[in-house]
Biopython code that builds the backbone (N, CA, C, O; Angstrom):
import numpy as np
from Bio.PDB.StructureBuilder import StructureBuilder

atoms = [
    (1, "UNK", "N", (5.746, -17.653, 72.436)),
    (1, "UNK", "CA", (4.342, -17.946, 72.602)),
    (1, "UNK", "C", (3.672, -17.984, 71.228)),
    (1, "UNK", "O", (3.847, -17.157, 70.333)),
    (2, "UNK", "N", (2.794, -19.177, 71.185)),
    (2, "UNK", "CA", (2.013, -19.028, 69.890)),
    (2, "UNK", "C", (0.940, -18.327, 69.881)),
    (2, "UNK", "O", (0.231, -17.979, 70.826)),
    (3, "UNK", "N", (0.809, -18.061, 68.388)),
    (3, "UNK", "CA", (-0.599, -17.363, 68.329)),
    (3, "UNK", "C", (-1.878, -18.209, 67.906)),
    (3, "UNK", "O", (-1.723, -18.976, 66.955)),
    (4, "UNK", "N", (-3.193, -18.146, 68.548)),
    (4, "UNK", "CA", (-4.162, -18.483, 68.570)),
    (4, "UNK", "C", (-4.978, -19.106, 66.996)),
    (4, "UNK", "O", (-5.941, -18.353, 66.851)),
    (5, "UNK", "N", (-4.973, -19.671, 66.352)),
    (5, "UNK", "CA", (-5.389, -19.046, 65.018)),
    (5, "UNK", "C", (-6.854, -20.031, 65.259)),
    (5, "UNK", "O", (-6.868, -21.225, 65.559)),
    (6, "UNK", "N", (-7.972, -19.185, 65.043)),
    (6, "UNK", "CA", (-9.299, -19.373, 64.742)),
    (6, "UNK", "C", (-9.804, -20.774, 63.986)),
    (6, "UNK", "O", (-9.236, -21.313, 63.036)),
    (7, "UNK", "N", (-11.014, -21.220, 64.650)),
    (7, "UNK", "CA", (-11.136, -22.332, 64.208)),
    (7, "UNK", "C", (-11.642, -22.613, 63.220)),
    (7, "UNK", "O", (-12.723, -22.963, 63.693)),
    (8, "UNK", "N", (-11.739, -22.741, 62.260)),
    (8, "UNK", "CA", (-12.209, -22.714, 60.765)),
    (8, "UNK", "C", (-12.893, -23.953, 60.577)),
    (8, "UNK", "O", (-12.315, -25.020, 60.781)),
    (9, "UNK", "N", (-14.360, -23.876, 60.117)),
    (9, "UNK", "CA", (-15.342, -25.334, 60.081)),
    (9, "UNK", "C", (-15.566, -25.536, 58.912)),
    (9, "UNK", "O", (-14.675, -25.155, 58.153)),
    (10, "UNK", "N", (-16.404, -25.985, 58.481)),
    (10, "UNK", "CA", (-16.958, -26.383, 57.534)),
    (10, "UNK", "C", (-18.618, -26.071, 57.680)),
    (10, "UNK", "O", (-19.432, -26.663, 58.388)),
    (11, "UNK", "N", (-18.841, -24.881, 56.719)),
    (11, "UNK", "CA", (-20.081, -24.012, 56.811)),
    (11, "UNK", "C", (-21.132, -24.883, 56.229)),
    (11, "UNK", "O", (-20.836, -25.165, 55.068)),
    (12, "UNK", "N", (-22.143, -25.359, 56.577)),
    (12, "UNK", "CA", (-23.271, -26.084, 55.970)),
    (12, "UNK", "C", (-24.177, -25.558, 55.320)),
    (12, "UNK", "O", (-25.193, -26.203, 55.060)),
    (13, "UNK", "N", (-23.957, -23.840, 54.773)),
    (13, "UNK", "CA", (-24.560, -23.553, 53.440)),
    (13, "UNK", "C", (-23.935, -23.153, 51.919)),
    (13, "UNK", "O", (-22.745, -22.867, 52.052)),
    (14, "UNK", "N", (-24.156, -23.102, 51.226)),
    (14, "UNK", "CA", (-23.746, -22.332, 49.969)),
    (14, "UNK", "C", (-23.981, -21.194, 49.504)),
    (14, "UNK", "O", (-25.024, -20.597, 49.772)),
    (15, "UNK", "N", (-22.674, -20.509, 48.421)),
    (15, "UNK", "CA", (-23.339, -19.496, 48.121)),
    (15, "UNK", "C", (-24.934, -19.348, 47.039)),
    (15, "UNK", "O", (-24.999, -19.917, 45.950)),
    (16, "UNK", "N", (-25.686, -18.796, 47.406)),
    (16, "UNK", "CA", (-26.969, -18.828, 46.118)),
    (16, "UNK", "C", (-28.476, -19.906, 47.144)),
    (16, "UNK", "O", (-29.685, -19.828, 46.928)),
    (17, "UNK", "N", (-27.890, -20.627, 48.002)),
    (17, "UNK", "CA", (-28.972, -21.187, 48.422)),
    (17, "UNK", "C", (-29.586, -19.986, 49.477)),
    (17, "UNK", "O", (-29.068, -19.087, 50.140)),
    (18, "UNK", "N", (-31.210, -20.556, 49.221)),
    (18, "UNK", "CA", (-32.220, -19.788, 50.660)),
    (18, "UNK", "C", (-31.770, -19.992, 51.951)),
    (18, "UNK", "O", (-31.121, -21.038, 51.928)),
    (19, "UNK", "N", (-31.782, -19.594, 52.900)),
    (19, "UNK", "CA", (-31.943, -19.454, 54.415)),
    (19, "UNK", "C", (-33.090, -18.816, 55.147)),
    (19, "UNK", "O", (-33.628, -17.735, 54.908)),
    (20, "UNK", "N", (-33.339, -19.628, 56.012)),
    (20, "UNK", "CA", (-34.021, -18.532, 56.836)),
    (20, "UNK", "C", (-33.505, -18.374, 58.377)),
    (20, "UNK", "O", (-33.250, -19.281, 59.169)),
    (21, "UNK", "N", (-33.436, -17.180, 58.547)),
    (21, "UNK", "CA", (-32.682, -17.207, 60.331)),
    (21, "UNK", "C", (-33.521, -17.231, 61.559)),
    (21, "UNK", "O", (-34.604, -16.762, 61.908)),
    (22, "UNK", "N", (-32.589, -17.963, 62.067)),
    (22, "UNK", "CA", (-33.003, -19.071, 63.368)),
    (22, "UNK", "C", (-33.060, -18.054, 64.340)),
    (22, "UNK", "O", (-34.206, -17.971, 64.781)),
    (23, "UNK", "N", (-32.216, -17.176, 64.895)),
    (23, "UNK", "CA", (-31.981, -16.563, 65.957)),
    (23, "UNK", "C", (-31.582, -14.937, 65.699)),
    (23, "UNK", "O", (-30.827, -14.814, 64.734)),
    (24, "UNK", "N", (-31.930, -13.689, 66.354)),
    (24, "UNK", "CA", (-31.096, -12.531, 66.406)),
    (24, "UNK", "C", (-32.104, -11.239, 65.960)),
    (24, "UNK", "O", (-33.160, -11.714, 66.377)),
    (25, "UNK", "N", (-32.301, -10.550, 65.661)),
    (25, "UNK", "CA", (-33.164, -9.636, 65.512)),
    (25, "UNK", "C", (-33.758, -9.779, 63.792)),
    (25, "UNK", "O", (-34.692, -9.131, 63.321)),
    (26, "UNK", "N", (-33.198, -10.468, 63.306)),
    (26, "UNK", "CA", (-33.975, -10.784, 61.969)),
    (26, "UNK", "C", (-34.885, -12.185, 61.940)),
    (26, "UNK", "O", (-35.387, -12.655, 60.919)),
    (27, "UNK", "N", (-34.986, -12.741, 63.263)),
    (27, "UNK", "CA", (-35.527, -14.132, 63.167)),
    (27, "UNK", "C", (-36.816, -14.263, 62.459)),
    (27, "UNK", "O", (-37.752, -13.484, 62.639)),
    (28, "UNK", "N", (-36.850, -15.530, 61.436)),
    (28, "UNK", "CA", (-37.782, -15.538, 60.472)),
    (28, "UNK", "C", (-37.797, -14.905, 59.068)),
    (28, "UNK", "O", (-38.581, -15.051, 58.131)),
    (29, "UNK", "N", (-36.787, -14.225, 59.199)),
    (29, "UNK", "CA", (-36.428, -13.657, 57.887)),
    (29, "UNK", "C", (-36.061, -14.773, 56.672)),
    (29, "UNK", "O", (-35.446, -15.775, 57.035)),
    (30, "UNK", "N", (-36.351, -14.664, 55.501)),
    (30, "UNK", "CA", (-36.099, -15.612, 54.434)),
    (30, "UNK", "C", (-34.487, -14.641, 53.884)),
    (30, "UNK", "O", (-34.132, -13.560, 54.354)),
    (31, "UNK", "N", (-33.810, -15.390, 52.864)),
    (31, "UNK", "CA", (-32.754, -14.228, 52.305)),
    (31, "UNK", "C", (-31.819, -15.286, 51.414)),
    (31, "UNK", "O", (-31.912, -16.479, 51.701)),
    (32, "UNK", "N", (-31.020, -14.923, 50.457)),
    (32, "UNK", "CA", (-29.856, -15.680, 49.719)),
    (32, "UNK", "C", (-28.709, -15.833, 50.229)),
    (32, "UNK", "O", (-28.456, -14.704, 50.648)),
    (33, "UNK", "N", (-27.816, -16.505, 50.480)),
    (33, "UNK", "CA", (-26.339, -16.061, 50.858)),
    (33, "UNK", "C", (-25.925, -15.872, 49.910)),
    (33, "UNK", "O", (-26.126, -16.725, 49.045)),
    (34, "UNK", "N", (-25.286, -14.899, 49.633)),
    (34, "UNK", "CA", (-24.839, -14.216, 48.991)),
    (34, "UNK", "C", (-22.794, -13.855, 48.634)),
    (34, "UNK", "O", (-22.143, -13.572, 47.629)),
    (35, "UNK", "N", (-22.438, -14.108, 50.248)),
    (35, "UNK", "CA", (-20.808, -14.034, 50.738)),
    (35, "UNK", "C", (-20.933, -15.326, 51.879)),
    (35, "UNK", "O", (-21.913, -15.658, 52.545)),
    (36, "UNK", "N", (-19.605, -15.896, 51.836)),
    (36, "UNK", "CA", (-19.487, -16.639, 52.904)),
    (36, "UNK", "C", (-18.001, -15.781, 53.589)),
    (36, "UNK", "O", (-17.246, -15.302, 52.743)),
    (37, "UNK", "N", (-17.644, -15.618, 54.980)),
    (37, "UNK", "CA", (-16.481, -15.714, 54.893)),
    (37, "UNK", "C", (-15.863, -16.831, 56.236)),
    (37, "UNK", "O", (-16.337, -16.987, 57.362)),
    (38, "UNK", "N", (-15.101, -17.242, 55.838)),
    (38, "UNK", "CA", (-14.703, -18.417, 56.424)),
    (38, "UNK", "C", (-14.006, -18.271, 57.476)),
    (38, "UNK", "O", (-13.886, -19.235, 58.232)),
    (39, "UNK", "N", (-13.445, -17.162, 57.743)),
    (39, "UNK", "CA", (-12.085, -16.743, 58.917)),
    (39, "UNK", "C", (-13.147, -16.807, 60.533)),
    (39, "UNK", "O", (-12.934, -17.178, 61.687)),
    (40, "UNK", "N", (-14.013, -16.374, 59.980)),
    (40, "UNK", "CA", (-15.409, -15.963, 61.136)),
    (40, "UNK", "C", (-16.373, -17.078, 61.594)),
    (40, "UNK", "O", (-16.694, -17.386, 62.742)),
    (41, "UNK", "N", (-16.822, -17.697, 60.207)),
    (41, "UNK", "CA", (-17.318, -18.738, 60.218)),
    (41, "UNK", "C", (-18.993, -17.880, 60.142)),
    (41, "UNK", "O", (-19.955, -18.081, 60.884)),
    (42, "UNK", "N", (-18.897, -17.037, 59.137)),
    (42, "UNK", "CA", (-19.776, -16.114, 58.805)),
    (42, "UNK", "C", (-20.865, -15.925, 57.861)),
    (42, "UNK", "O", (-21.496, -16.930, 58.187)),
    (43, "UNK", "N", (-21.283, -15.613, 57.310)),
    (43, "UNK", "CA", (-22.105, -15.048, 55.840)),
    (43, "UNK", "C", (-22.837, -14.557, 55.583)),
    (43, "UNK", "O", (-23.880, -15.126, 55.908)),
    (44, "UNK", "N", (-23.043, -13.236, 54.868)),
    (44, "UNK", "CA", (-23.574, -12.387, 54.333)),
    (44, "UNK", "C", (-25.291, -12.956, 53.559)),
    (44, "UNK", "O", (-25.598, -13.481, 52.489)),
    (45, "UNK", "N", (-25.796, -12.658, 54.358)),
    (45, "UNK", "CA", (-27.350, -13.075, 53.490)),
    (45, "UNK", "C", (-28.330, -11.377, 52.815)),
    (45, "UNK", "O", (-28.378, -10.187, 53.126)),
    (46, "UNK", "N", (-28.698, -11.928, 52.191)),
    (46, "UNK", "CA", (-29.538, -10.337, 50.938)),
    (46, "UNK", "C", (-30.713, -9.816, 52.096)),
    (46, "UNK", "O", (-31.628, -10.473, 52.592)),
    (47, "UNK", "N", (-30.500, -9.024, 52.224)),
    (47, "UNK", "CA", (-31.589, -7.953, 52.851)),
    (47, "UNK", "C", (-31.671, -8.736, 54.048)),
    (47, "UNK", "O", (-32.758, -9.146, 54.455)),
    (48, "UNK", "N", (-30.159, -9.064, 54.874)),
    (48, "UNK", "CA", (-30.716, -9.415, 56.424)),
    (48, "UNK", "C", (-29.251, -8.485, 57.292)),
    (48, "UNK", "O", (-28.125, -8.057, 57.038)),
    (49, "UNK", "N", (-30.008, -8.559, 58.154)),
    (49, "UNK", "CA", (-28.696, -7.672, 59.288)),
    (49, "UNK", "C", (-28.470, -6.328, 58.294)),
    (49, "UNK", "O", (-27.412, -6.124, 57.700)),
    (50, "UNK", "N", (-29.316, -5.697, 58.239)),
    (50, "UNK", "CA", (-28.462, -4.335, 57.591)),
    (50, "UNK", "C", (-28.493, -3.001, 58.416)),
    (50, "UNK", "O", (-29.357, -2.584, 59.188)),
    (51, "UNK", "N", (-27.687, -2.633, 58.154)),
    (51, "UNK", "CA", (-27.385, -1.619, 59.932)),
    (51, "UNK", "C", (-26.683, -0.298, 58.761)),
    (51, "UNK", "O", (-26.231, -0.566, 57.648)),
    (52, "UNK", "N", (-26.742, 0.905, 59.278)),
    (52, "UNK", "CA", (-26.402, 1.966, 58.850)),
    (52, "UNK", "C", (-24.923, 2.547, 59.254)),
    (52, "UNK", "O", (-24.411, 2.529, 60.373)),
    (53, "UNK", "N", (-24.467, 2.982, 58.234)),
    (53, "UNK", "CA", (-22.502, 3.193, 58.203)),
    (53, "UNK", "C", (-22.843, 4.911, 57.664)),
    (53, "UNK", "O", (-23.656, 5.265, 56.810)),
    (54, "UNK", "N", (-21.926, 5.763, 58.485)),
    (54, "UNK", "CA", (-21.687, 6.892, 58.164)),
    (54, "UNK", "C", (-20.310, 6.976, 57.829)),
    (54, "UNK", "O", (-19.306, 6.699, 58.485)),
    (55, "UNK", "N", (-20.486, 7.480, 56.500)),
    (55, "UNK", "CA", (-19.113, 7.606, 56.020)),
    (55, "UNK", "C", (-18.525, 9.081, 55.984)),
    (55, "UNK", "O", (-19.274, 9.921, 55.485)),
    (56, "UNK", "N", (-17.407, 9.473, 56.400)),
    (56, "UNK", "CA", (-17.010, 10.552, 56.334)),
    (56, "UNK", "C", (-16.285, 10.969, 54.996)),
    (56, "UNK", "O", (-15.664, 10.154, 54.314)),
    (57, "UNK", "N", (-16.444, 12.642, 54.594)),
    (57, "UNK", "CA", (-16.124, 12.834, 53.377)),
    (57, "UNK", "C", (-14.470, 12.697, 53.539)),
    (57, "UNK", "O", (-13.862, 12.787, 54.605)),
    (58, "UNK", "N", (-13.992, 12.499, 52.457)),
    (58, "UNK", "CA", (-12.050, 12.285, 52.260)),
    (58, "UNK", "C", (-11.514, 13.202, 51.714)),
    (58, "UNK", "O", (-10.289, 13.105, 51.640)),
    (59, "UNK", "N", (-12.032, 14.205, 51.229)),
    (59, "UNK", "CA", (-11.570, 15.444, 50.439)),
    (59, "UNK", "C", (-12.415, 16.341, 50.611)),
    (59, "UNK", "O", (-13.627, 16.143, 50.700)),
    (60, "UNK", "N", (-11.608, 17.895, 50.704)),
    (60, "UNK", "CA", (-12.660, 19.012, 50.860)),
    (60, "UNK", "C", (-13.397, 19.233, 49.473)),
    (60, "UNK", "O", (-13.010, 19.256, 48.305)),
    (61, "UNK", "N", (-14.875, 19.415, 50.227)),
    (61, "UNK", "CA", (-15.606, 19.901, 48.750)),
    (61, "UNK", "C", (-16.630, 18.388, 48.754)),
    (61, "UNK", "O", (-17.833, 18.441, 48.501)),
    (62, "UNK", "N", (-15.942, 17.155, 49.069)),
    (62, "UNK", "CA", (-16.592, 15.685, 49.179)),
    (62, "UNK", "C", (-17.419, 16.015, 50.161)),
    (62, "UNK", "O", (-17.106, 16.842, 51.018)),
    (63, "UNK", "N", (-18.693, 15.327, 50.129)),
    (63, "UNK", "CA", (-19.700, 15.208, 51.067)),
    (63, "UNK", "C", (-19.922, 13.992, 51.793)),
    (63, "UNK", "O", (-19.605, 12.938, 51.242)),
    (64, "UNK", "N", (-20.341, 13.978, 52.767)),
    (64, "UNK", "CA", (-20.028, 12.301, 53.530)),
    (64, "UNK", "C", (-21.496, 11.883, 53.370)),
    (64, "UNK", "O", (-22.478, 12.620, 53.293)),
    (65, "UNK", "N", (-21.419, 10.118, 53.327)),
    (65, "UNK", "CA", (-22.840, 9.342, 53.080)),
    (65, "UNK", "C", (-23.414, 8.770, 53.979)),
    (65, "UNK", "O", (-22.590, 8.667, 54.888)),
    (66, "UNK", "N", (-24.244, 8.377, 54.242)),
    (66, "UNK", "CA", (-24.725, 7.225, 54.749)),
    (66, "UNK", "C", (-25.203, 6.346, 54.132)),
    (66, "UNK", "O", (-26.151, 6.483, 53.359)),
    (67, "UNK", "N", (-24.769, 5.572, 54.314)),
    (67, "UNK", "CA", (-24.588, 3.968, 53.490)),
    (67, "UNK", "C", (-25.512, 2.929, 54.431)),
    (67, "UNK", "O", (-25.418, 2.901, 55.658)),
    (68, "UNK", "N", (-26.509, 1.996, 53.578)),
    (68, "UNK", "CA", (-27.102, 0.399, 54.641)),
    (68, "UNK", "C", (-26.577, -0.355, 53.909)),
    (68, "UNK", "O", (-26.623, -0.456, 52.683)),
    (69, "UNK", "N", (-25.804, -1.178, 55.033)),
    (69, "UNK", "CA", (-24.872, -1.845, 54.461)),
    (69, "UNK", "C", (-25.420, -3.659, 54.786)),
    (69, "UNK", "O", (-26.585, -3.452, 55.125)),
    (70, "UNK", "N", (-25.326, -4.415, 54.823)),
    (70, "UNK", "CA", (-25.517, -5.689, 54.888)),
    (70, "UNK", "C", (-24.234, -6.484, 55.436)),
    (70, "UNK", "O", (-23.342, -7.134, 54.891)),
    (71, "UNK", "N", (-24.546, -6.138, 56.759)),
    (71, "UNK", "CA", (-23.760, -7.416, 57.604)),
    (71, "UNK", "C", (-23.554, -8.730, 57.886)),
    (71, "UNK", "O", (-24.553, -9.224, 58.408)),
    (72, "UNK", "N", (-22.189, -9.881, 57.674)),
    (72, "UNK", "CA", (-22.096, -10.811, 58.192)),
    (72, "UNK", "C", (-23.074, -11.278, 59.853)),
    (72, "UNK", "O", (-23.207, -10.618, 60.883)),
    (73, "UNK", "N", (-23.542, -12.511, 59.524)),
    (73, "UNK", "CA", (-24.276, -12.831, 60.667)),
    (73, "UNK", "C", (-23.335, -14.358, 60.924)),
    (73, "UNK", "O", (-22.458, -14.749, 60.154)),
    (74, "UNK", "N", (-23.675, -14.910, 61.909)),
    (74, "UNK", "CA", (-23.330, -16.067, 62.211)),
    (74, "UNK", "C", (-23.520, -17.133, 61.828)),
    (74, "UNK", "O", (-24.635, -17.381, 62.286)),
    (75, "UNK", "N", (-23.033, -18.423, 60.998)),
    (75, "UNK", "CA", (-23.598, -19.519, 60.414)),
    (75, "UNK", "C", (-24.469, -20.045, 60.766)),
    (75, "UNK", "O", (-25.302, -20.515, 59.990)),
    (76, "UNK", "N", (-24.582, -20.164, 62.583)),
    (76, "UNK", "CA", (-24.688, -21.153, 63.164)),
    (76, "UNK", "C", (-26.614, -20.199, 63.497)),
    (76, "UNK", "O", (-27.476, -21.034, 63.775)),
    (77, "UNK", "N", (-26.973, -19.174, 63.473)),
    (77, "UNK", "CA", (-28.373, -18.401, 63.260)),
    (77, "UNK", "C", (-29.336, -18.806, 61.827)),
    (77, "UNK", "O", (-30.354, -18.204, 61.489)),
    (78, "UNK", "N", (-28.785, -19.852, 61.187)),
    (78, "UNK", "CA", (-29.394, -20.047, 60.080)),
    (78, "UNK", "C", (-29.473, -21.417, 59.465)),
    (78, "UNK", "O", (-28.553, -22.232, 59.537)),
    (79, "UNK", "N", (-30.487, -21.605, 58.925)),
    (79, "UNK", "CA", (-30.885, -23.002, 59.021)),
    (79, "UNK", "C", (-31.612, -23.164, 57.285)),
    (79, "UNK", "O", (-32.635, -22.607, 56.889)),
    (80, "UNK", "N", (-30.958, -23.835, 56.713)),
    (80, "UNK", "CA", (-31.829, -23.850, 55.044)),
    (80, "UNK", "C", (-33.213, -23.764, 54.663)),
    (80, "UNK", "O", (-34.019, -24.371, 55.369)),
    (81, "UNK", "N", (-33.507, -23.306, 53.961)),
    (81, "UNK", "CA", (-34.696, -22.906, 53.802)),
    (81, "UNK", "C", (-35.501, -23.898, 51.968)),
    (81, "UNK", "O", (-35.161, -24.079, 50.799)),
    (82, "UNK", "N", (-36.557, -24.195, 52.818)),
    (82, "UNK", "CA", (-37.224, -25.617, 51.184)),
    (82, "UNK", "C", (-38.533, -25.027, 51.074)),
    (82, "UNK", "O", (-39.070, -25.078, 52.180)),
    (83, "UNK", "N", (-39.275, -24.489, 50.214)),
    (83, "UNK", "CA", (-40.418, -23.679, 50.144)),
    (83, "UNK", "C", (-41.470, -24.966, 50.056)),
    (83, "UNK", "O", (-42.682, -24.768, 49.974)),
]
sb = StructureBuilder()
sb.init_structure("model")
sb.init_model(0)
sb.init_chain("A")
sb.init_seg("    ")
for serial, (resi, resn, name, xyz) in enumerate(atoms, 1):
    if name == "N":
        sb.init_residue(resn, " ", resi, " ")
    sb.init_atom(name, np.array(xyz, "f"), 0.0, 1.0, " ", f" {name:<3s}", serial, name[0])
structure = sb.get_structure()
């Protein structure tokens, strides 16, 4: 049996250009892309989707963080942005 492998498009933004998002709990937000990643059909935009990560400490004596981290959103939630 084969395995499935993901459909990989062709993303219609760049890294460094504006966006603003179309859909999802940041709608209307302006932001940079910043990461694309392609496996997902994804990308990382500056100060959008940022959600909180607790990190646990790895060594005794280490203290654990909480980190806001900036999540991949969906290509297809974002639409270029022309001031």
């Amino acid at each position: 049996m084969k395995k499935k492998t993901p459909l990989i498009r062709k993303i219609h933004v760049r890294i460094g250009e504006k966006v603003k998002v179309i859909s999802g709990q940041d709608k209307g937000k302006i932001g940079l892309v910043t990461k694309i990643v392609k496996q997902q059909n994804k990308l990382i935009v500056e100060g959008i989707n940022i959600k909180v990560k607790h990190i646990k400490a790895n060594r005794s004596g280490q203290t654990g963080e909480i980190k806001r981290i900036e999540f991949p959103i969906h290509s297809s939630n974002v639409s270029h942005y022309e001031e």
